[in-house]
C-alpha positions, 0 to 999 in steps of 0.5 A: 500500500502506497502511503504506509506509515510505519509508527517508527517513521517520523513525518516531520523533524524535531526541528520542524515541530519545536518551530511550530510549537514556538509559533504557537506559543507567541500566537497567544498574544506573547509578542504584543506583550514582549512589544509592551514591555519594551516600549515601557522601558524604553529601549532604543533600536540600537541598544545590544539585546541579548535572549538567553535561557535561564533556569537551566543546570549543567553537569558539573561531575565526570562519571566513570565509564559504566554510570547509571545513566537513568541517575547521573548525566555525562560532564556538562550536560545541559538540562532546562528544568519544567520552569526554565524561563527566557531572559531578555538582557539589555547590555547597553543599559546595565553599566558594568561596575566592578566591586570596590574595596570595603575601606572598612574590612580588616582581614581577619589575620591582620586583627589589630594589636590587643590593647594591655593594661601595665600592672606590676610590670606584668602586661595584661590583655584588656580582653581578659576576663576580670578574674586574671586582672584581679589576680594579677593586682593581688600579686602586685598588691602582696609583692608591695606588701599592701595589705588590701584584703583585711578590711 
């Protein structure tokens, strides 16, 4: 018979039916929308736009020969996840300003010096708790011969 179709014969390309189905996306009223919005923003005809996909994740992970295919996907592998979305970037309109030094940031190993109290020719940590002072005044206090503590 003339005409016959197998189920295993593909009609069309892939190509062809993703084409289509874009068309019938943008049918919906989508490219007035996009047409909206950019005159909202008012973006020029010479501005740099740029269309990209976002929501989407890349394998980062080389597998060994024999992985499990249905779990893990080969070293960069790019999948668009069911919420992936469509980013319109205008170039022209982001300036590009690279991060500036915080002035105020101290690295945590150039920590300034600890400020020390002098109490009988013994340097003490201000930091210190109040016990190590005390005690550090009581043996200056009992070298001077100092009698503080009867009272």
């Amino acid at each position: 018979m003339i005409g016959n179709l197998e189920p295993e014969e593909s009609v069309m390309n892939e190509d062809v039916i993703a084409s289509r189905k874009a068309i019938a996306v943008c049918n919906q009223g989508v490219i007035q929308q996009l047409y909206d919005v950019i005159a909202k923003l008012g973006w020029d005809c010479y501005d740099d736009v740029m269309v990209e996909i976002g929501g989407t994740q890349v394998s980062g992970i080389h597998q060994p020969e024999n992985y499990n295919k249905k779990w893990a996907a080969p070293y960069g592998a790019r999948k668009y996840n069911k919420d992936a979305f469509i980013v319109i970037k205008n170039r022209t309109r982001s300036p590009f300003d690279p991060s500036q030094i915080n002035p105020d940031l101290v690295a945590h190993h150039l920590k300034p010096e600890v400020a020390t109290i002098e109490v009988a020719d013994q340097k003490i940590a201000i930091q210190q708790d109040e016990e190590a002072i005390r005690a550090a005044i009581k043996k200056s206090d009992d070298e001077k011969g100092y009698d503080t503590y009867s009272k």
